[in-house]
C-alpha positions as CSV (number, residue, x, y, z in Angstrom):
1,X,0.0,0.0,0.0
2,X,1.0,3.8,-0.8
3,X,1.2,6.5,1.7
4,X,-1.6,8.5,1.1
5,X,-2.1,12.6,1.8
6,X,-4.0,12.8,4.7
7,X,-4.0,16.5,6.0
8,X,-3.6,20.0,4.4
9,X,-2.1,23.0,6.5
10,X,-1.9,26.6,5.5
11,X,0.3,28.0,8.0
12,X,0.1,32.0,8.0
13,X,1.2,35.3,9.8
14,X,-2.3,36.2,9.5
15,X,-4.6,32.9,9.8
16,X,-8.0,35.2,10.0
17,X,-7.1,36.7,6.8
18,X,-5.5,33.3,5.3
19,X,-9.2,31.6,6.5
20,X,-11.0,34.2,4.5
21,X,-9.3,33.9,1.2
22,X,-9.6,30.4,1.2
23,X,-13.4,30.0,2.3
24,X,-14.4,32.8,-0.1
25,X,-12.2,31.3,-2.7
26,X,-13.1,27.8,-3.0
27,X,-16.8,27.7,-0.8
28,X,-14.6,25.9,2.3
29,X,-16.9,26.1,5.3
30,X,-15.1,26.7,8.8
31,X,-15.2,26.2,12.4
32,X,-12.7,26.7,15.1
33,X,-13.5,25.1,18.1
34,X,-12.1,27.1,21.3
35,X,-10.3,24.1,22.3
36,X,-8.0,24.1,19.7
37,X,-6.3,27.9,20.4
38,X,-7.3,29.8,17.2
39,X,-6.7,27.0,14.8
40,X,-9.4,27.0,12.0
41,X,-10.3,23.2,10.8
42,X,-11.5,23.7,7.4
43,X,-14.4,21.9,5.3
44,X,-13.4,21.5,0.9
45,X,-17.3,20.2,1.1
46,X,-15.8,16.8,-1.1
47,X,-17.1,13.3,0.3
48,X,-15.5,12.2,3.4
49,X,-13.0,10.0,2.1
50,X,-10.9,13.2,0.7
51,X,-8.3,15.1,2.4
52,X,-9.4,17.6,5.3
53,X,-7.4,20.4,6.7
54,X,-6.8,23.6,9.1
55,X,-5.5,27.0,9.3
56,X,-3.6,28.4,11.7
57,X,-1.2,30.8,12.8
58,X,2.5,30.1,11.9
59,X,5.2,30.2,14.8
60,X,7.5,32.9,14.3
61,X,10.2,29.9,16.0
62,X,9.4,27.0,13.9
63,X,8.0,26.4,10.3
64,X,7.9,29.2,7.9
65,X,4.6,30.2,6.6
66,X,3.3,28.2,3.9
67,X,1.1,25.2,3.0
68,X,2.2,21.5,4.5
69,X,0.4,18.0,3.4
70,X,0.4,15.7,5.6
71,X,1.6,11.8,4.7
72,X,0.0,8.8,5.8
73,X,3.1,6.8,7.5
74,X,3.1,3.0,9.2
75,X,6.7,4.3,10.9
76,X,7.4,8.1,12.1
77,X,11.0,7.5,13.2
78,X,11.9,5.0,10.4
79,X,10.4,7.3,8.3
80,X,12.4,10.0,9.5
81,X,15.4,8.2,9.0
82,X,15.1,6.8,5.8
83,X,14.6,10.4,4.9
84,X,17.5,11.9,6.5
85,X,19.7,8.5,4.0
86,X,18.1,10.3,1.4
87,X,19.3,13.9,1.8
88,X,16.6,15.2,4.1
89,X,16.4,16.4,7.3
90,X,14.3,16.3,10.2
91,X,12.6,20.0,11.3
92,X,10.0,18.4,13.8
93,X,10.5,15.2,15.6
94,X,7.5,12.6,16.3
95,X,4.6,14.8,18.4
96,X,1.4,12.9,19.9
97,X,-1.6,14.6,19.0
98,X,-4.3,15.0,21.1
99,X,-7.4,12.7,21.7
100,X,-5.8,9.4,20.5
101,X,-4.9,10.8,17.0
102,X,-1.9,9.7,16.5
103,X,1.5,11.5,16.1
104,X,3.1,14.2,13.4
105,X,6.4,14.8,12.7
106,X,7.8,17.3,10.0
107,X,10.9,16.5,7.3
108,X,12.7,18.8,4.9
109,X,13.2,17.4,1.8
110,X,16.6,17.7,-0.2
111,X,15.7,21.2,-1.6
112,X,14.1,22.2,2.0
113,X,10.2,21.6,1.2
114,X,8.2,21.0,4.4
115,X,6.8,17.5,4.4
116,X,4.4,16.7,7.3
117,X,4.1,12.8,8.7
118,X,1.2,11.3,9.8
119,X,1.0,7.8,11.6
């Protein structure tokens, strides 16, 4: 089996702004639950099997703004490290996300793209 994309993120200076182009551009519908600090979980309206995603505000310490997808992975660390043997790098190791979703991590590809991972 592939690795699938399973999550979109638009990380920007100015997610309010960010969430308003998008939903205006492409009919996205939005809601950002209080729980989650400001980050917008977004809507594309396709069936449910399709990639989802969220806005939110990019850290001024960490990844640049931009847009991430996020890749299905059985492995974070071997992942990571295969990777890293082919000329990546690591920007964010293995983080567990809340509610029993699993864990992210972040590479850098050869030519520095951000590359989220999702297992």
């Amino acid at each position: 089996m592939g690795s699938p994309v399973m999550w979109f993120e638009i990380n920007s200076t100015d997610p309010a702004r960010s969430r308003e182009f998008y939903t205006r551009l492409f009919d996205w519908s939005s809601d950002a639950p209080p729980e989650l600090g400001g980050y917008t979980l977004i809507d594309t309206g396709a069936p449910a099997e399709t990639v989802g995603g969220g806005i939110g505000a990019a850290d001024p310490d960490g990844l640049p703004p931009g847009i991430l997808m996020y890749v299905r992975v059985d492995d974070l660390g071997a992942t990571l490290a295969r990777a890293t043997e082919l000329g990546g790098s690591v920007l964010a190791p293995p983080t567990k996300l809340p509610a029993d979703n699993g864990s992210v991590a972040v590479l850098a590809d050869p030519e520095g793209h951000a590359v989220g991972l999702w297992a």
